[in-house]
N, CA, C and O of each residue as an XYZ file, in Angstrom:
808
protein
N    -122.790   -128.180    -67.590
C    -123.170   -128.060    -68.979
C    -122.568   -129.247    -69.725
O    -121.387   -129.575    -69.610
N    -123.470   -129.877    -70.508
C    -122.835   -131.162    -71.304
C    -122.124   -130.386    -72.928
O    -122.650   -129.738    -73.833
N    -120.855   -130.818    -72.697
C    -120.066   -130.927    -73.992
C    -120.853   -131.614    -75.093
O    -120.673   -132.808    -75.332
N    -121.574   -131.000    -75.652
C    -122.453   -131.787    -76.893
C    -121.442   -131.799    -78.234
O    -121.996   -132.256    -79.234
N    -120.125   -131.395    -78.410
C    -119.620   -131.442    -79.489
C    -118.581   -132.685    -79.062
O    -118.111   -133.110    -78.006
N    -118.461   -133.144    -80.978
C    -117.336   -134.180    -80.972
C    -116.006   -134.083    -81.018
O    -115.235   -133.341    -81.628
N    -115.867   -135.006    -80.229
C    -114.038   -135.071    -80.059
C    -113.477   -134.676    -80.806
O    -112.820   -133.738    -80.354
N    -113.225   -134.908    -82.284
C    -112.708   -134.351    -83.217
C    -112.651   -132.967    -83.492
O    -111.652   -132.350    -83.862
N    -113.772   -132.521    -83.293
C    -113.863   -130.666    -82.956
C    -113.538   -130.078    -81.557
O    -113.463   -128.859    -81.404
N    -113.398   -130.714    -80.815
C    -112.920   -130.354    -80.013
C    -111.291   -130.581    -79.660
O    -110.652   -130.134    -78.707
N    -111.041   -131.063    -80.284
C    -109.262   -131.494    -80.663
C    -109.072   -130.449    -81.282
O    -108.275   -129.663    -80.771
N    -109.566   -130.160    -82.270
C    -109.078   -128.866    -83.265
C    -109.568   -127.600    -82.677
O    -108.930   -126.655    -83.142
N    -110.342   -127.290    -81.945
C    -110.254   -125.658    -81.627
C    -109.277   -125.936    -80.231
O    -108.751   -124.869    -79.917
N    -108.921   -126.936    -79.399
C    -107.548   -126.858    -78.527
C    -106.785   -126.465    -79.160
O    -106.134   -125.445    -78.932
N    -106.617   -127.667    -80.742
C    -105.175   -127.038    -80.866
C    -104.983   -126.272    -82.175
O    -104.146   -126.592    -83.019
N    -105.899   -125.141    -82.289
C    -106.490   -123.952    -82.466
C    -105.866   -122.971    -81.389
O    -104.962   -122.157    -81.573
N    -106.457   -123.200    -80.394
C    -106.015   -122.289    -78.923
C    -104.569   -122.235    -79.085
O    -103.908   -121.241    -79.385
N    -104.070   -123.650    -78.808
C    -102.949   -124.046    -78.564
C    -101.873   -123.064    -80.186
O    -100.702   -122.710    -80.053
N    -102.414   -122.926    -81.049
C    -101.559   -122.627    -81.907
C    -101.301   -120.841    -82.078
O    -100.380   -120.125    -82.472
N    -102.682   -120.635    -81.536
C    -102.857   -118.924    -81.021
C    -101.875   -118.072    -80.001
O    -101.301   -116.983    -79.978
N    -102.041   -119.267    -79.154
C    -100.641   -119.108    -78.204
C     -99.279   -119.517    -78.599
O     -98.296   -118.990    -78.076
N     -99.180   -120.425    -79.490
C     -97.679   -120.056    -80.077
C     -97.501   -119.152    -81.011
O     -96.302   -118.871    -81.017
N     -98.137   -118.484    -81.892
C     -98.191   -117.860    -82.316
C     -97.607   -116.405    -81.660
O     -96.759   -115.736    -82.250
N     -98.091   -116.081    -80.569
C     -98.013   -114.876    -79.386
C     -96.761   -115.061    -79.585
O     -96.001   -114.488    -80.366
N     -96.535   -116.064    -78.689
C     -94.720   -116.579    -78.384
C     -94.066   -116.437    -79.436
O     -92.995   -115.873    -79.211
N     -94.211   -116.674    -80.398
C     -93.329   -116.491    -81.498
C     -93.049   -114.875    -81.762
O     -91.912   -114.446    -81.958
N     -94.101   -114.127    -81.743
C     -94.180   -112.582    -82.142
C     -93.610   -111.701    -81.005
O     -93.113   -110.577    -81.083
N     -93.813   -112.518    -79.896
C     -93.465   -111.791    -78.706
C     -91.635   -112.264    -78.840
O     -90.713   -111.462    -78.691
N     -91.512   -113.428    -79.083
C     -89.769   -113.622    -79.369
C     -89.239   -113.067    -80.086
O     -88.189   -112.540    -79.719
N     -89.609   -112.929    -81.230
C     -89.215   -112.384    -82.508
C     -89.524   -111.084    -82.155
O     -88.547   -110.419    -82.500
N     -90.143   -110.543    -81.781
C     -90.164   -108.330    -80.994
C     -88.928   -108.898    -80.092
O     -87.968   -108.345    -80.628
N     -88.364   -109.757    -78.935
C     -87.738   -109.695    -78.130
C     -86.244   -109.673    -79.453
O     -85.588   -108.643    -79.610
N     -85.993   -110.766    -80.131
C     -85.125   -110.452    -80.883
C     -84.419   -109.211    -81.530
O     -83.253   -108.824    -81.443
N     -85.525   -108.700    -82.223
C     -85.858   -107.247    -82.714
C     -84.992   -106.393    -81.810
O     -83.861   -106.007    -82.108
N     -85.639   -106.131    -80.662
C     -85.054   -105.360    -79.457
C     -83.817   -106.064    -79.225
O     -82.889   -105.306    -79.506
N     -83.385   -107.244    -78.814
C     -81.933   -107.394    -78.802
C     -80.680   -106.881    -79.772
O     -79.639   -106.267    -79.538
N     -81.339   -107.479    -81.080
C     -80.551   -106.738    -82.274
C     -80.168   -105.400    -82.455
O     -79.037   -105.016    -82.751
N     -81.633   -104.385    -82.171
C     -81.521   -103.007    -81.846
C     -80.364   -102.758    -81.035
O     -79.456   -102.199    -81.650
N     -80.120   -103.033    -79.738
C     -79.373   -102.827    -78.931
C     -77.916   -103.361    -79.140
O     -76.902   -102.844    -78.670
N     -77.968   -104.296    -79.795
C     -76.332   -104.564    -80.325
C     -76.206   -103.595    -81.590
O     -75.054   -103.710    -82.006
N     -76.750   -102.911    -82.178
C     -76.611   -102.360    -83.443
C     -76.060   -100.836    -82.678
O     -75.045   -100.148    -82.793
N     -77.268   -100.752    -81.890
C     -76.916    -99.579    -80.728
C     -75.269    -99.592    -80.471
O     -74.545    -99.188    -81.380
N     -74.853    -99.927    -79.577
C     -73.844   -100.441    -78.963
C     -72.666   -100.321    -79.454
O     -71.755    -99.562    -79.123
N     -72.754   -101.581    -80.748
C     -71.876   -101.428    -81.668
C     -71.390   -100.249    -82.181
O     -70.177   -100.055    -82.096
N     -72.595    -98.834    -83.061
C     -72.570    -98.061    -83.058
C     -71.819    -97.243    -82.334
O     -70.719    -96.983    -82.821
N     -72.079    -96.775    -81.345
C     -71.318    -96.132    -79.892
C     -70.218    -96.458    -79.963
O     -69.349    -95.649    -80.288
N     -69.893    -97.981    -79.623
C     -68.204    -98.374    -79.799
C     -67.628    -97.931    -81.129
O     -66.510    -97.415    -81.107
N     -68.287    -98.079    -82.333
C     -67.450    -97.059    -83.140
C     -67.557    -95.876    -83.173
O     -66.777    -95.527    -84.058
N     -68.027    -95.025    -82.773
C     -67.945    -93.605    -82.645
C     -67.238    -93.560    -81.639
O     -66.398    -92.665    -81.732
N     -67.174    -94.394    -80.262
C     -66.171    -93.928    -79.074
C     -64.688    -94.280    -79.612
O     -63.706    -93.676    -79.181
N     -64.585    -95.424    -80.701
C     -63.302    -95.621    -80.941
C     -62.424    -95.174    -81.737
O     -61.214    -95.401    -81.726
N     -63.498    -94.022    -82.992
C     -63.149    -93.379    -83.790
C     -62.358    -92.069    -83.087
O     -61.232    -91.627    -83.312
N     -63.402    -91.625    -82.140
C     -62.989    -90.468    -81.276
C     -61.596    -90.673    -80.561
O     -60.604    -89.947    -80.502
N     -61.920    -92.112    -79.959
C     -60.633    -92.475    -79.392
C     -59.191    -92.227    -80.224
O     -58.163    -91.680    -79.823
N     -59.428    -92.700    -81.247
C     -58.178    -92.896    -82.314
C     -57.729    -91.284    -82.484
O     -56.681    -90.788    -82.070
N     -58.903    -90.548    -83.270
C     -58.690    -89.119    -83.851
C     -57.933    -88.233    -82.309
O     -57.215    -87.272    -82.583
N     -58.152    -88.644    -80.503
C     -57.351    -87.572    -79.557
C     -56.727    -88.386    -79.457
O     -56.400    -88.157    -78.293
N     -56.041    -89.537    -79.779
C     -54.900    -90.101    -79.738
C     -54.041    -89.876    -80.310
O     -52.877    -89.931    -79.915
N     -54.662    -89.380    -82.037
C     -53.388    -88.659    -82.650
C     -53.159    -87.634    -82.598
O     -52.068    -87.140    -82.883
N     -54.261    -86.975    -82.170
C     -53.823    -85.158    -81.587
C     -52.869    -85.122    -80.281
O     -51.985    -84.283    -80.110
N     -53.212    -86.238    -79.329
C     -52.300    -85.900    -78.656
C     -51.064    -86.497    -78.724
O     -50.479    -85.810    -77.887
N     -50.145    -87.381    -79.170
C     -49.368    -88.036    -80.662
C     -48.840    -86.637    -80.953
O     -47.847    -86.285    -80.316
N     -49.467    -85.651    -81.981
C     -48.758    -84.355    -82.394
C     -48.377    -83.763    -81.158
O     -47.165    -83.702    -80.949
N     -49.261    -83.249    -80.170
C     -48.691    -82.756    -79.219
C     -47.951    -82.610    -78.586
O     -47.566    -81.563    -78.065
N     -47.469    -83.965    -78.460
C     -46.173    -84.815    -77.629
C     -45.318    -84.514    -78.461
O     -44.427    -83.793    -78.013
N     -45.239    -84.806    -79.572
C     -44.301    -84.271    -80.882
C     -43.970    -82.932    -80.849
O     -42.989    -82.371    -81.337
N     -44.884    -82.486    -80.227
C     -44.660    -80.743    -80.380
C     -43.472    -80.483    -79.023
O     -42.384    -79.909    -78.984
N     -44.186    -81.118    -78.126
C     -43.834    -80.408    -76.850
C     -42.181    -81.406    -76.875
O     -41.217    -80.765    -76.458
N     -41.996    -82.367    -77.177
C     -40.605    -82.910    -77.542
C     -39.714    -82.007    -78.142
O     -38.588    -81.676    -77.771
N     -40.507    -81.576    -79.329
C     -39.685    -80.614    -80.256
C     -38.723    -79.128    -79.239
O     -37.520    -78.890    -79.124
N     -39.968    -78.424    -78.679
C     -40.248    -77.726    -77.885
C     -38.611    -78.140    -76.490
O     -37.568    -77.544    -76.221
N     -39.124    -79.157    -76.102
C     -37.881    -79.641    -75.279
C     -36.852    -79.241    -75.584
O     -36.085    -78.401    -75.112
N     -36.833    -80.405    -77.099
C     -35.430    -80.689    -77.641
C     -34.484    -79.023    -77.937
O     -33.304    -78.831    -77.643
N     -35.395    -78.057    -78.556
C     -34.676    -77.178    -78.897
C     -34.774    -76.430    -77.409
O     -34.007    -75.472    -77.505
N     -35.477    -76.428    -75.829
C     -34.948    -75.529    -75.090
C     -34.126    -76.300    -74.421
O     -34.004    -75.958    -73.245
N     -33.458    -77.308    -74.772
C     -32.459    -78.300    -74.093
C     -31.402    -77.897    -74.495
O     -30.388    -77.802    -73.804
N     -31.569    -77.416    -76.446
C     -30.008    -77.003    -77.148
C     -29.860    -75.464    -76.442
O     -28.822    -74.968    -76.002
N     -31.087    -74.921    -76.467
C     -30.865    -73.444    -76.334
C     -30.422    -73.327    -74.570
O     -30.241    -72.192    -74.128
N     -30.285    -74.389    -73.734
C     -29.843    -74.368    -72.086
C     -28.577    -74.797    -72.492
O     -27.677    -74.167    -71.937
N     -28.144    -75.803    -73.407
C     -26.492    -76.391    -73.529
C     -25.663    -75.095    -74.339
O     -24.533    -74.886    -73.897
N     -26.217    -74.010    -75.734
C     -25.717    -73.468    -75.879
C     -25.479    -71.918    -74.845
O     -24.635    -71.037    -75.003
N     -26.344    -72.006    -74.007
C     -26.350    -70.742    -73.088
C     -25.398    -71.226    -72.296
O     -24.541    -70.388    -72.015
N     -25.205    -72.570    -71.713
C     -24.338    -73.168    -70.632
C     -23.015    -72.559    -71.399
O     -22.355    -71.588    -71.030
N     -22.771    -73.477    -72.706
C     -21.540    -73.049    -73.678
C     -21.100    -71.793    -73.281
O     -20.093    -71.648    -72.587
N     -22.094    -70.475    -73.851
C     -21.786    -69.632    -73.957
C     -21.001    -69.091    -72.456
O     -19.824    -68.738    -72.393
N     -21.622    -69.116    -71.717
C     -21.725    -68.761    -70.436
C     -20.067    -69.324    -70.077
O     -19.148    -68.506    -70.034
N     -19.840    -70.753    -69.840
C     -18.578    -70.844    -69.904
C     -17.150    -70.229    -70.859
O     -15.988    -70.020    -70.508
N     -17.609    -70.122    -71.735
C     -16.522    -69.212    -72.761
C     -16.600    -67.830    -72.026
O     -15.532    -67.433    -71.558
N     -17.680    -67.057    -71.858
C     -18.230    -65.917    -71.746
C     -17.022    -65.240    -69.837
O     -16.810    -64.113    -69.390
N     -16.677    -66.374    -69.437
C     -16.999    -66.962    -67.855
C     -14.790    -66.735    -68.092
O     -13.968    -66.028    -67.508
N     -14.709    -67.518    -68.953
C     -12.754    -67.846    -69.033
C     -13.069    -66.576    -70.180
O     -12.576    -65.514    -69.801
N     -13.371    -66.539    -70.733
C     -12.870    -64.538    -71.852
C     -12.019    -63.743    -70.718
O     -12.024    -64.121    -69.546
N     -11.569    -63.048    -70.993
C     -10.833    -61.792    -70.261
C     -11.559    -60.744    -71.602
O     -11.852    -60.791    -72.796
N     -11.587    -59.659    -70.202
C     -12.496    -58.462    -71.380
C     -11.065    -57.624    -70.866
O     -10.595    -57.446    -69.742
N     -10.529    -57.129    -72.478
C      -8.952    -56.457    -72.241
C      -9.334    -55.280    -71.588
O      -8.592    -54.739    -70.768
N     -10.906    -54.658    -72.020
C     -11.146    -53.374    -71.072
C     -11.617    -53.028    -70.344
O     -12.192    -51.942    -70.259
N     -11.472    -54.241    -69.225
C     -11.309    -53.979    -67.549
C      -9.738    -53.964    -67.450
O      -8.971    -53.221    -66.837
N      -9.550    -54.959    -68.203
C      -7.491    -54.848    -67.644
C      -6.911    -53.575    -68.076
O      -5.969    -53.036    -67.496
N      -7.435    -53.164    -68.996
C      -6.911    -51.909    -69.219
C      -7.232    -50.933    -67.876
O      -6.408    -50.507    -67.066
N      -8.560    -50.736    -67.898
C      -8.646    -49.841    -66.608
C      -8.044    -50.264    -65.100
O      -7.697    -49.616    -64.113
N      -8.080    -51.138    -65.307
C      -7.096    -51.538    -64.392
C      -5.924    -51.598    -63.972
O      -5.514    -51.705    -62.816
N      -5.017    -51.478    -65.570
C      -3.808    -50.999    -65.094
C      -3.592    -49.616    -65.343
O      -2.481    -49.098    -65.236
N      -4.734    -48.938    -65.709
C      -3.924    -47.077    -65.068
C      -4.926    -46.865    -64.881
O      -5.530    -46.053    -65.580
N      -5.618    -47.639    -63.660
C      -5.451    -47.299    -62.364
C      -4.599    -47.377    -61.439
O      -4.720    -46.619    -60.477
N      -3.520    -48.317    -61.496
C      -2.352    -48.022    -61.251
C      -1.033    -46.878    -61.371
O      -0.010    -46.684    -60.714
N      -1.613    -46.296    -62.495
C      -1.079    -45.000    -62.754
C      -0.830    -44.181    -61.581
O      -1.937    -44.172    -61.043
N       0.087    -43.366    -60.727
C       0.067    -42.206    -59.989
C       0.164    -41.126    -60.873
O       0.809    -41.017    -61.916
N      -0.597    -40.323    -60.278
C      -0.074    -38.845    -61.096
C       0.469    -38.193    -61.467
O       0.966    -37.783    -60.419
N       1.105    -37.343    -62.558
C       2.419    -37.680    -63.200
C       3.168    -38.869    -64.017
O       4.309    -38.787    -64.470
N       2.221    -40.096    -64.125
C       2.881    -40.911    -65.053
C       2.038    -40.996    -66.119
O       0.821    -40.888    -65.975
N       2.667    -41.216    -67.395
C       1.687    -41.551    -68.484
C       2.400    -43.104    -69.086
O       3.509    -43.486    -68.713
N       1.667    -43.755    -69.916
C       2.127    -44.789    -70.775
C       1.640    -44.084    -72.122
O       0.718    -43.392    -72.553
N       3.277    -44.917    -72.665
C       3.193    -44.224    -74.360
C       2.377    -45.157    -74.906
O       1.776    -44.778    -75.911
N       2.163    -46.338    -74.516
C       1.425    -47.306    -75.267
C       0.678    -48.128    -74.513
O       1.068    -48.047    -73.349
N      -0.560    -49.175    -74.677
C      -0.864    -50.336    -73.802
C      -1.315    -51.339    -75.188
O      -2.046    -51.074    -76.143
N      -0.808    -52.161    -74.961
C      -1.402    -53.348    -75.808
C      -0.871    -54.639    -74.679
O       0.231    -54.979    -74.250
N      -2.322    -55.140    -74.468
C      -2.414    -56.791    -73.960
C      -3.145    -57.395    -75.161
O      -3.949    -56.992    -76.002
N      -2.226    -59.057    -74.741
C      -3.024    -60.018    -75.580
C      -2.618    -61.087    -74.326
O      -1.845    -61.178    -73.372
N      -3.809    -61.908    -75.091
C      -3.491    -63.293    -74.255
C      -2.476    -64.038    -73.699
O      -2.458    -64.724    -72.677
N      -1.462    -63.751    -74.694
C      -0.007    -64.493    -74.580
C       0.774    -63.460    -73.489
O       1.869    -63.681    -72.971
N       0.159    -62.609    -73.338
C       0.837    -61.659    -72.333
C       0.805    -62.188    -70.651
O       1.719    -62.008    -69.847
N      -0.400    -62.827    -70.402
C      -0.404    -63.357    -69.400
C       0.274    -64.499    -68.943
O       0.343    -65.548    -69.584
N       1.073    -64.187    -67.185
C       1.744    -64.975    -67.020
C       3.347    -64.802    -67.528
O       4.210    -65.657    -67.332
N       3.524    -63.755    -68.092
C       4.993    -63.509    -68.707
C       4.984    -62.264    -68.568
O       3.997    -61.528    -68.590
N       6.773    -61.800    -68.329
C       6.847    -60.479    -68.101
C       5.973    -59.668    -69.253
O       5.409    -60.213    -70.202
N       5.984    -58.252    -68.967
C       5.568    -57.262    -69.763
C       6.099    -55.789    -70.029
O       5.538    -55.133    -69.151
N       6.789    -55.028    -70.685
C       7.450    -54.120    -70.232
C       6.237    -52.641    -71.326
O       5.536    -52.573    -72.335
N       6.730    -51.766    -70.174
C       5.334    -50.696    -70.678
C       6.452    -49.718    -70.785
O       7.395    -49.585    -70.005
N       6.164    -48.965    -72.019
C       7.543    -47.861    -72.015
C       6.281    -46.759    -71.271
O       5.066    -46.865    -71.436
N       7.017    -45.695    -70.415
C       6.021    -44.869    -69.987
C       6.906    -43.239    -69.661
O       7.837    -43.437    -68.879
N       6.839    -42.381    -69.911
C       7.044    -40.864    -69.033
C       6.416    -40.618    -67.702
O       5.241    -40.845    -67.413
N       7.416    -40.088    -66.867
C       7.162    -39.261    -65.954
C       7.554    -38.015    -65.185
O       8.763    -37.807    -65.284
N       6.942    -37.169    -64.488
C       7.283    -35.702    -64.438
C       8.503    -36.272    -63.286
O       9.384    -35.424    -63.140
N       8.619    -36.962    -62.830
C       9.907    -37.378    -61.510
C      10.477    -38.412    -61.233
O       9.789    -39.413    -61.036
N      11.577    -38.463    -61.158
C      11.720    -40.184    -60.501
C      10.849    -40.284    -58.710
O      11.416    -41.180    -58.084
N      10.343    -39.990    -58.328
C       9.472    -40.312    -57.328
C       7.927    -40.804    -58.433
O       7.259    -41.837    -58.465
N       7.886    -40.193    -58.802
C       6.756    -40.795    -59.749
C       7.086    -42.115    -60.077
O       6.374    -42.995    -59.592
N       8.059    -42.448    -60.833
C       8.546    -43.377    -60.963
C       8.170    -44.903    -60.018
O       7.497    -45.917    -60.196
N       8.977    -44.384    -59.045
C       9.309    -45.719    -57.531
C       7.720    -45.654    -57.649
O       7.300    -46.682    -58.180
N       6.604    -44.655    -57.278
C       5.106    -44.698    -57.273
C       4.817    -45.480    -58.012
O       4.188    -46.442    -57.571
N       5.106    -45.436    -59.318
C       4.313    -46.093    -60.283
C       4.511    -48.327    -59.834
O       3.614    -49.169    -59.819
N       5.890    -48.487    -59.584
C       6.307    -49.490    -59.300
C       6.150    -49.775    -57.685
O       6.397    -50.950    -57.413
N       5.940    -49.291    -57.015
C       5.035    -49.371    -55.448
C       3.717    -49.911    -56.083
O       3.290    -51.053    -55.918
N       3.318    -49.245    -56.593
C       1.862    -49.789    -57.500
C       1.923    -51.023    -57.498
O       1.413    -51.828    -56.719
N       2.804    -51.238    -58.726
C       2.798    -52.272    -59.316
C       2.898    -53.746    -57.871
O       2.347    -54.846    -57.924
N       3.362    -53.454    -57.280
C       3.939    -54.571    -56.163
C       2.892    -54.846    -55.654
O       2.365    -55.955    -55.747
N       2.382    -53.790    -54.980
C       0.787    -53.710    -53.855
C      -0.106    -54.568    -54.560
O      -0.911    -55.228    -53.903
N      -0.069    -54.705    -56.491
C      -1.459    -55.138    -57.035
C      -1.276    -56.325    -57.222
O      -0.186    -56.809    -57.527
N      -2.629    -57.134    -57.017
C      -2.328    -58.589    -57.380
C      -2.028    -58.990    -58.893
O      -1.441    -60.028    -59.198
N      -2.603    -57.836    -60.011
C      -2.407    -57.765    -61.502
C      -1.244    -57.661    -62.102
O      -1.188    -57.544    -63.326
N       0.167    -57.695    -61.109
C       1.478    -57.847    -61.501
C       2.135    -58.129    -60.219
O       1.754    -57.872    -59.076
N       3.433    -58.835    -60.731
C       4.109    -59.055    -59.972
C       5.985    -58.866    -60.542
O       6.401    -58.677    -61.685
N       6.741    -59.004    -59.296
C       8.147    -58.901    -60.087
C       8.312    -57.304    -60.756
O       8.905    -57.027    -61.798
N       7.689    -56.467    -59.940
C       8.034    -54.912    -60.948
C       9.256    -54.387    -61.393
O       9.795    -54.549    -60.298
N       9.998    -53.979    -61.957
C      11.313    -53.481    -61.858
C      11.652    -52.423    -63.219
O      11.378    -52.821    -64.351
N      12.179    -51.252    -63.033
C      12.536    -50.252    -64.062
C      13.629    -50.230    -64.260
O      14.511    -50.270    -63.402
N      13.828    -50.135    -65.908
C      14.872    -50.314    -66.516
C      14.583    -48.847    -67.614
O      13.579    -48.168    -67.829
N      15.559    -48.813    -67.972
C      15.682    -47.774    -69.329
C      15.639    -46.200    -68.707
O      15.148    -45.201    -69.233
N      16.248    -46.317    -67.546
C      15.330    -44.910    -66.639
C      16.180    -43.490    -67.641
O      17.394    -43.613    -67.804
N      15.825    -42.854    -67.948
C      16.668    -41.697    -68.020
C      15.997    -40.763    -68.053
O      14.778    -40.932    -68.019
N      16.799    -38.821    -68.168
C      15.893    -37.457    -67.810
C      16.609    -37.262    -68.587
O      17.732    -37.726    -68.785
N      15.610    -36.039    -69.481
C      16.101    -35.214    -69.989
C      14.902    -34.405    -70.741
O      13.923    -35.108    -70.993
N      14.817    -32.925    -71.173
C      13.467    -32.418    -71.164
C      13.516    -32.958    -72.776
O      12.337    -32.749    -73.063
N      14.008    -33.414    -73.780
C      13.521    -33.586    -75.269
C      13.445    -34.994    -75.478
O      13.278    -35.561    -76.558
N      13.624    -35.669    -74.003
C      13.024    -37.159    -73.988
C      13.811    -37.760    -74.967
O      13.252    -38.067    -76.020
N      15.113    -38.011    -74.815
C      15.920    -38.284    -75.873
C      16.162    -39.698    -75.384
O      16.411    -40.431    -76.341
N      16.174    -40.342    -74.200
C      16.390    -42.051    -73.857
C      15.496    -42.706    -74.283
O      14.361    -42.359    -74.610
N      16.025    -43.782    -74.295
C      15.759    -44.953    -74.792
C      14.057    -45.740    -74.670
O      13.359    -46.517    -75.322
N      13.998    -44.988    -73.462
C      12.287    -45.247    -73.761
C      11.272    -44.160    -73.793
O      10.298    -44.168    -73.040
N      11.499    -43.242    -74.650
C      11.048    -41.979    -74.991
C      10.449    -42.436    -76.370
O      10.792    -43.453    -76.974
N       9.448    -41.480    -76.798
C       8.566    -42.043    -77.629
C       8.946    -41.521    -79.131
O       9.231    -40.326    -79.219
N       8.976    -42.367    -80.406
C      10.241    -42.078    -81.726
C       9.451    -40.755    -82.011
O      10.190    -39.838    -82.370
N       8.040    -40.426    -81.931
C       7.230    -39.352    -82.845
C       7.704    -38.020    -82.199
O       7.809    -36.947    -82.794
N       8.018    -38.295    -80.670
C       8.570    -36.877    -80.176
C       7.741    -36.360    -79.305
O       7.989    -35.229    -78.886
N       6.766    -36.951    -78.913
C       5.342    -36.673    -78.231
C       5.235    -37.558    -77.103
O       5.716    -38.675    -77.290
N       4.645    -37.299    -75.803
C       5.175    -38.013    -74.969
C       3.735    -38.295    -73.847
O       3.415    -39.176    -73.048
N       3.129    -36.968    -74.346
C       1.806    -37.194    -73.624
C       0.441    -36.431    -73.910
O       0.835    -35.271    -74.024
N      -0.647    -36.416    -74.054
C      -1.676    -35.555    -74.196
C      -1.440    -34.225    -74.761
O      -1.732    -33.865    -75.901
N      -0.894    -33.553    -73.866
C      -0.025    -32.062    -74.497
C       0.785    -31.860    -75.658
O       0.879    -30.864    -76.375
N       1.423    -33.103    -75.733
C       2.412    -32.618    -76.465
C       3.738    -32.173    -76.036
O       4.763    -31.912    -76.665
N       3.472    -32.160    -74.928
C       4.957    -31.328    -74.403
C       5.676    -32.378    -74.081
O       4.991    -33.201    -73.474
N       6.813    -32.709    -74.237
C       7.890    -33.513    -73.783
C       8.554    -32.654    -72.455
O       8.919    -33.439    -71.580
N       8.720    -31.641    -72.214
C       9.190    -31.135    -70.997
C       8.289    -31.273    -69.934
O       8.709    -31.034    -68.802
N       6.819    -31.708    -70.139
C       6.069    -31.915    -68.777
C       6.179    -32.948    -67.978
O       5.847    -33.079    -66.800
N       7.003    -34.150    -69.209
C       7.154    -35.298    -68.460
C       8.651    -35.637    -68.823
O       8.845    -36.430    -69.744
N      10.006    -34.936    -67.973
C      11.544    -35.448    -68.775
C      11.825    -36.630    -68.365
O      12.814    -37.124    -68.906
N      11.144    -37.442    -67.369
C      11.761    -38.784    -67.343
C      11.175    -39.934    -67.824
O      10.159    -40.477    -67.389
N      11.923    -40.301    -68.815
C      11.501    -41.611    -69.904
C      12.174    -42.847    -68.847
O      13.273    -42.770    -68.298
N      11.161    -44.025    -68.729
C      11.246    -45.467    -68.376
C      10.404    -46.483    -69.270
O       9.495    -46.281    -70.075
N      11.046    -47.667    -68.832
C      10.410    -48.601    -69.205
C      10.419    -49.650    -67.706
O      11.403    -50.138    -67.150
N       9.209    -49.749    -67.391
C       8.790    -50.645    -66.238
C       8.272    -52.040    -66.811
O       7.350    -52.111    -67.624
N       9.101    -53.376    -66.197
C       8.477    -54.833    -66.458
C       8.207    -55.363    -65.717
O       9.006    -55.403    -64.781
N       7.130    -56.014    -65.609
C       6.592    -56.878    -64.741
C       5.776    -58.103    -65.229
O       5.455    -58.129    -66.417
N       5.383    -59.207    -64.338
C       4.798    -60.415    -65.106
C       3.521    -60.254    -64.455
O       3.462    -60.168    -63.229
N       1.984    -60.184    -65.548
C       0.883    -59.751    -65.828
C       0.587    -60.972    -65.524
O       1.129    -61.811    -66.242
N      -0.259    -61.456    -64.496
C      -1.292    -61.825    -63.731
C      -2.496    -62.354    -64.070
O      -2.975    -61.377    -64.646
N      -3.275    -63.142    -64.124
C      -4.617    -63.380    -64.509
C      -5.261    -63.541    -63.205
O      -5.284    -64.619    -62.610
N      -5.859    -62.305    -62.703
C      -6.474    -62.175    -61.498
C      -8.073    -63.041    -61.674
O      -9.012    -62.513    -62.269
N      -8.155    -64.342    -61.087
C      -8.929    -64.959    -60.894
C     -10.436    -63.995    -60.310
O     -10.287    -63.345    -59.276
N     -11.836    -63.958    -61.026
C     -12.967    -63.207    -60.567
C     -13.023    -61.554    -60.764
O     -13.951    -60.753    -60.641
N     -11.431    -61.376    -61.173
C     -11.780    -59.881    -61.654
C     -12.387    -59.673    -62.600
O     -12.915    -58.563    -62.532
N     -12.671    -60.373    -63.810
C     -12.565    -60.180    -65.394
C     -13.202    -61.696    -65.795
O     -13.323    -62.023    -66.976
């Protein structure tokens, strides 16, 4: 087929063609742009919402740690003051085991007119004014005393008989035991010995 048109028109619908097709390219770049931008806007987006999120369980868990520190700190005081306690609790002497303890030493037939321990008692003699229905009661009571590890050094002094408990370690009110009767028990002593701090008893 012969090209019957002139050069000049035919220059211009090429670059006609030619401008149709950049045209494309341009719209098709500019949509490709579009879509790139989208996707960084995207993105961006996301990273601030993941970093917002990030921040907001960072400081929850921030309090937490705060909490559970707290939490520590006070079951750390409450293990040092239990330790405390426990050691005080551990060296205490409870006076009423020592009490039962020493009459259980008692034989039958002896009474004490009095018991008072204190701290300062330990380790130093102690003298117990006491009645008894016998001098065999007596030596008993101080056999006791020897056998136990809760005294040592026993020895009676002040010994005397008589039924109105009139010696020296007879009791001033006139009363000598439970009853009342001073004739159930005529022999007045006073027994001393040095009181012990029996390690694990107490």
């Amino acid at each position: 087929m012969i090209n019957l048109l002139p050069n000049d028109v035919r220059q211009d619908i090429k670059a006609a063609r030619m401008n149709v097709i950049l045209l494309r390219y341009n719209i098709v770049t500019f949509a490709i742009v579009l879509i790139i931008i989208g996707l960084c806007l995207a993105f961006y987006v996301f990273l601030s919402v993941t970093q917002s999120f990030a921040v907001t369980n960072n400081q929850e868990n921030q309090e937490k740690v705060q909490e559970l520190n707290d939490v520590k700190a006070a079951a750390d005081e409450y293990r040092k003051n239990l330790a405390t306690a426990k050691s005080i609790f551990d060296n205490s002497t409870k006076y009423t085991e020592v009490a039962i303890a020493i009459t259980k030493l008692l034989p039958s037939g002896v009474v004490l007119d009095q018991l008072n321990i204190t701290e300062s008692n330990f380790g130093e003699p102690v003298q117990f004014a006491a009645h008894a229905k016998s001098f065999d009661h007596v030596l008993k009571l101080q056999s006791n005393f020897q056998q136990s590890e809760l005294f040592s050094e026993p020895f009676i002094q002040n010994l005397s008989n008589g039924a109105g408990g009139g010696g020296e370690g007879s009791d001033s009110s006139g009363s000598t035991d439970s009853s009342g009767s001073n004739s159930a028990y005529p022999v007045s002593f006073t027994i001393s010995a040095r009181l012990n701090k029996v390690v694990g008893q107490w």
